[in-house]
Structure formats: C-alpha cells, structure tokens
C-alpha positions in Angstrom: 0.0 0.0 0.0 2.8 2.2 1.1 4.5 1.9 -2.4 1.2 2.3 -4.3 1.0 5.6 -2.2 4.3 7.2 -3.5 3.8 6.5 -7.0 0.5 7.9 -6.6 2.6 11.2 -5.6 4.7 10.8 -8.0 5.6 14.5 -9.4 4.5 13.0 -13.3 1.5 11.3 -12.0 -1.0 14.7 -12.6 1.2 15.2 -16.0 0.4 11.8 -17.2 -3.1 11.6 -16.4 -3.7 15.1 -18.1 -1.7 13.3 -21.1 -4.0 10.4 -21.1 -7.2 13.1 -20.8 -6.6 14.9 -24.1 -5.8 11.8 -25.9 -9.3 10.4 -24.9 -11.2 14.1 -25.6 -8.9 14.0 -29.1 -10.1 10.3 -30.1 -13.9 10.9 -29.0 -13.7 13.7 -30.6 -11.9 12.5 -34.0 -14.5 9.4 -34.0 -17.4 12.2 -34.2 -15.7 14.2 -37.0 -15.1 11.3 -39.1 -19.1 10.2 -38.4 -20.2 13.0 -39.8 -17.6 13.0 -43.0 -18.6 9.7 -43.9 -22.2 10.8 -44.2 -21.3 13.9 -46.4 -19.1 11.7 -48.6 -21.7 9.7 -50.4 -21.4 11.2 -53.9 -18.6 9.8 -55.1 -16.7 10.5 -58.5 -15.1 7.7 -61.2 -11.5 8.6 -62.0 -12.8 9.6 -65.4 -14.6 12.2 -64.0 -11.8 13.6 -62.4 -10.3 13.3 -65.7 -12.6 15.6 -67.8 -12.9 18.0 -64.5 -9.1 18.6 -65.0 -9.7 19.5 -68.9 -13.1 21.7 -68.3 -10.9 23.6 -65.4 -8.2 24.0 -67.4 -9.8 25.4 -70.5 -12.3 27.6 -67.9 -10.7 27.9 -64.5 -7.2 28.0 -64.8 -6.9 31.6 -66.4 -8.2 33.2 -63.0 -7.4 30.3 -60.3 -4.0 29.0 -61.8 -2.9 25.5 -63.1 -3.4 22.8 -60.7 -5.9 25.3 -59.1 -3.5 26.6 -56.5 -4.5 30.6 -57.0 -3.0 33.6 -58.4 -3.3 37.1 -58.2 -6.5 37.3 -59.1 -8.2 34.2 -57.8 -7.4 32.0 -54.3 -6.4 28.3 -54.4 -8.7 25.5 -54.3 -6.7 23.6 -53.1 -9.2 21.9 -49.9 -12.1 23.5 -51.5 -13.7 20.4 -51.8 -16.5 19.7 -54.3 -19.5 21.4 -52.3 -17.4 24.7 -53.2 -17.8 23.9 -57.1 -20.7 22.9 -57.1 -22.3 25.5 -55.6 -20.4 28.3 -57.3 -20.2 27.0 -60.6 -23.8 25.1 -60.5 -25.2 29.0 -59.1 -23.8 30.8 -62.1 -21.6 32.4 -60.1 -18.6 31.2 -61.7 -16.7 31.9 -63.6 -17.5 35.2 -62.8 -18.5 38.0 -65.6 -16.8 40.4 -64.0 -14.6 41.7 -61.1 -16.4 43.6 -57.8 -17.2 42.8 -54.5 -19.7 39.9 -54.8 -19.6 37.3 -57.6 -23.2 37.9 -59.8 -25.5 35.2 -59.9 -26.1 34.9 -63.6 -27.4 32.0 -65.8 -25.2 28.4 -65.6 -22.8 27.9 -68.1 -22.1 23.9 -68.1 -24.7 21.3 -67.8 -25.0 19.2 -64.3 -22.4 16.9 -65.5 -19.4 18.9 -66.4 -20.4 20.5 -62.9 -20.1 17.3 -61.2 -17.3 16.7 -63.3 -14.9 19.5 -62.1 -16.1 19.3 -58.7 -14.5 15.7 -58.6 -11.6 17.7 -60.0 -11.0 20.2 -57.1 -12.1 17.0 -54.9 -9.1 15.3 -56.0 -6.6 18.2 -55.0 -7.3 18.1 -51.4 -10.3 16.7 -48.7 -12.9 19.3 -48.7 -16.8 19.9 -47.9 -18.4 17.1 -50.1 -21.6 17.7 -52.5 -24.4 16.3 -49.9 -27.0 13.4 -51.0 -30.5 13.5 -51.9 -31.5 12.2 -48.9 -29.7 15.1 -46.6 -31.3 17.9 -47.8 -35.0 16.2 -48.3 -36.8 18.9 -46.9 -39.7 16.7 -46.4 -37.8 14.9 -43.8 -36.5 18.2 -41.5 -38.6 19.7 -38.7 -39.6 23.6 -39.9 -40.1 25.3 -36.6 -36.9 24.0 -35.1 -35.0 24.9 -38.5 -36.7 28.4 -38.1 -35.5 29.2 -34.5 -32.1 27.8 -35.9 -32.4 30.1 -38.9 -33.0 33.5 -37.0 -30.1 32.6 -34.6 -27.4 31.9 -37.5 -28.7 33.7 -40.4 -31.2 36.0 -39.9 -29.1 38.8 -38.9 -27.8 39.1 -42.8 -30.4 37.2 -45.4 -33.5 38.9 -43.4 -36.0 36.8 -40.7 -38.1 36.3 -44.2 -34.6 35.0 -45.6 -35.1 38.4 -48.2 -31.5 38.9 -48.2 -30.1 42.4 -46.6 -26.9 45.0 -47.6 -23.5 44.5 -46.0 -20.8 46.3 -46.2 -18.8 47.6 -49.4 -21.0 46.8 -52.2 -21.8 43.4 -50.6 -25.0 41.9 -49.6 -26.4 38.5 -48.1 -28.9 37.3 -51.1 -32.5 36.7 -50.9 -33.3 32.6 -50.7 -36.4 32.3 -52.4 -35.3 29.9 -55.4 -32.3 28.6 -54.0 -32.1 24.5 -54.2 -32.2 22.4 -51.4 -28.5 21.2 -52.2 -27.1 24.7 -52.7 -28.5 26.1 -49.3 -26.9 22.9 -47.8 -23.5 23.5 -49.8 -23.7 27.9 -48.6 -23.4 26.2 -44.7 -20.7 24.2 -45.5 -18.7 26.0 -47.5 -19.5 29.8 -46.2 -19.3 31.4 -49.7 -18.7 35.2 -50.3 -19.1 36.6 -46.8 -20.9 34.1 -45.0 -19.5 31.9 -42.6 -18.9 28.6 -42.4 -21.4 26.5 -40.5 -19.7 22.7 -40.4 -21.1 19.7 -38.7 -19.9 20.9 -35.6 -21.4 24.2 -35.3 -25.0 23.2 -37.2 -25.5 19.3 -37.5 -26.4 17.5 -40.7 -29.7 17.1 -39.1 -30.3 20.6 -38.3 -29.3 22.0 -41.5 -32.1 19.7 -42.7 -34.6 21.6 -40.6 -33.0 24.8 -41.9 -33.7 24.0 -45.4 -37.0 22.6 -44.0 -37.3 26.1 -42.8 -37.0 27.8 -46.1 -38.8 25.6 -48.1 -41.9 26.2 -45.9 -42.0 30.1 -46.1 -41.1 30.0 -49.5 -44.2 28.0 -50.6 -46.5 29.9 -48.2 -45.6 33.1 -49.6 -46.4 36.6 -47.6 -49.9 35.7 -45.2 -50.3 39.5 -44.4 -50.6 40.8 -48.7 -48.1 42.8 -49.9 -44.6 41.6 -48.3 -42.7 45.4 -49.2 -39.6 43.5 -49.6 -40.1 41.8 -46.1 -38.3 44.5 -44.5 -40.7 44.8 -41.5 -41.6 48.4 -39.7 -38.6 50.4 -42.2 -40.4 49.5 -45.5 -43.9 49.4 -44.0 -43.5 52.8 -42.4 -42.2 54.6 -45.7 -45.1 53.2 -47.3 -47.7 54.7 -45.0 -45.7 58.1 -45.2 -45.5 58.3 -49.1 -48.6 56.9 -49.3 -50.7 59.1 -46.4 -48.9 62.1 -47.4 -49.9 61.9 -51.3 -53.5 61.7 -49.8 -53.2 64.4 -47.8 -51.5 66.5 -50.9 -54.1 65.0 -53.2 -56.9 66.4 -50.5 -55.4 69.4 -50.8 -55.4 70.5 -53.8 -59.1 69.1 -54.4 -60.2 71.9 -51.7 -58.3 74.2 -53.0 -59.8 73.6 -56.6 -63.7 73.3 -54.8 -63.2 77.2 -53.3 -61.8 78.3 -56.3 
C-alpha cells in the first residue's frame, strides 16, 4: 500500500493523467468528425470524371485560379475546397465570374450538371474538402420547420432577413434573398461559407439541423407573404415609408381638391 501511495505522488503522475485526458477528448472527438464525413461523402466520382474536370478547369478555370488550381493574383487556391465549393459556385452561375467587384453575380449556368459534377471531382481530388451532400440530406420533407426556423434566425437572420429576403453588408456586398435557391445549394452555402458568410460545419449546425434549416425555407417560400403585400419583407422600415409616401400623397391629393372646390 505504502509503495502504491508514493507512485501515486509521484511528481508525473497529474502530467500523465492530463496526457492520457486529451488523448481520450482528441479520439472521441476525431470518432465524431469522421461520423459526420462519412455521411457527407456519399457522392462519389469515377477517375474519369476527375479526368474531364481537369480538362473543363483547365480550359475555364485556370486563367483566373491557376494550373493545378492553387491561386493567383487574381483568384485563391482550391486547393481543400472540396467539391461542395464547385458545385455550388459554378452550379449557381456564379462562376466563372463575368466580371470583377465585391460579390460574384448570380447569372445564368454555363455547363450542364455533368461537367459540374465533373470539375467538382476535380477540385475534390486536389485536397479533402466539404463534399456535394445526398439527396436524402437535404430532403426537406424529412427536417422539422419550426426548429429549423429558431435555428435560422439565430445563424442567419441577422444578414439574409428573418423572411430569408436577403439584406446589404458592407462595401458593395450583400447576403442574397433565398427564395429559389435548391435544397443542395443552401446545404453547400453552410458548408462551405461562400462570399461573406460563414462557415457552418457539422460541428457548429449538425447535418440534421441544416435539414430543418432548409425545412425552414422551403416552408416560407411555398406559403408566400400571409399579411398581402410583403414590401420587400423589410418589417416596420419599409412598412413605415409606405404609410408616409402613401398618407402624405392623400393628404396633398386632398389638398389641392379643396383648394380647386373654393376656387
């Protein structure tokens, strides 16, 4: 007992136990991470598709984001992108882009869905990135709407608007409106944070909850505005210029019908 004591007192006893702590926290949490991967790694690519990527980037890409897609001057490096960035980008219209400025346009697509998927398997190759999610993960049938809506105007309501109507930032930028937006490219914003928004991994927002998110948006897009005329969902600012323009041109309107009665 007595020699059980000391090395319990041992000076490297409280070292080796916080040692054998963080390598326990590391692998739980490492076990987690790689849980969630695996789920966003279902769409998988054939090594011919990374094959005709490479060619479509080249003869597209490559001016702006360099050969072997590891940036310039003018455009960063893909390089870890992954193929959630591509798809989202390129399968928005967004790129390539039509012209410099804050914020990359959103403008009509330039390559069909498979040269899309086809240089997204590219980029995919160059380094592990954010992966194109399934069909399944952003069913929108299969997410919870009011939880996704509390989640929504925690996370992203202070930039795309409580009615997800988008809003100006700073500099020529601006969060866009959602209305439209797919089911897989709202999923692919979270995860890959493009422009100015952030990124939302699986550790921040869950796969399940940006389900309920797009669950979210789906449902108030489909209801449309319950109280008329939405004023570009703006709440008391837009409403409040509208009862001013529009109360004071009665009021002028009034007026000048009195004025024309005593004359």
């Amino acid at each position: 007992m007595k020699a059980l004591s000391q090395r319990r007192r041992h000076p490297l006893a409280a070292v080796a136990l916080l040692l054998m702590a963080l390598l326990v926290t590391g692998g739980i949490y490492a076990v987690a991470s790689s849980a969630n991967e695996a789920k966003a790694q279902a769409v998988t690519f054939t090594a011919n598709d990374v094959e005709e990527g490479g060619k479509l980037f080249a003869a597209n890409c490559a001016s702006c984001h360099g050969m072997g897609a590891t940036g310039s001057d003018a455009a960063p490096s893909l390089v870890g992108a992954g193929a959630a960035s591509v798809d989202f980008q390129v399968g928005s219209g967004r790129m390539p882009m039509q012209m410099d400025g804050p914020q990359a346009q959103v403008k009509p697509v330039q390559f069909t869905d498979e040269q899309v998927g086809q240089m997204a398997a590219y980029v995919a190759s160059l380094g592990a990135g954010p992966a194109i999610p399934t069909d399944e993960m952003v069913d929108a049938s299969e997410g919870d709407p009011a939880h996704g809506g509390e989640l929504f105007r925690v996370n992203c309501a202070m930039c795309h608007n409580a009615a997800a109507a988008g809003g100006a930032l700073t500099r020529g930028k601006y969060a866009p409106a959602i209305d439209g937006t797919s089911e897989r490219h709202i999923y692919e914003a979270m995860v890959t944070g493009p422009q100015n928004m952030p990124v939302f991994s699986d550790a921040n927002i869950t796969p399940e909850d940006k389900q309920d998110i797009i669950a979210f948006l789906k449902t108030i897009e489909s209801q449309g505005s319950p109280g008329g005329a939405a004023l570009g969902s703006l709440g008391p600012v837009s409403e409040g210029l509208f009862i001013w323009v529009a109360g004071l041109g009665v009021i002028i309107a009034f007026t000048v019908w009195l004025t024309s009665r005593s004359s």
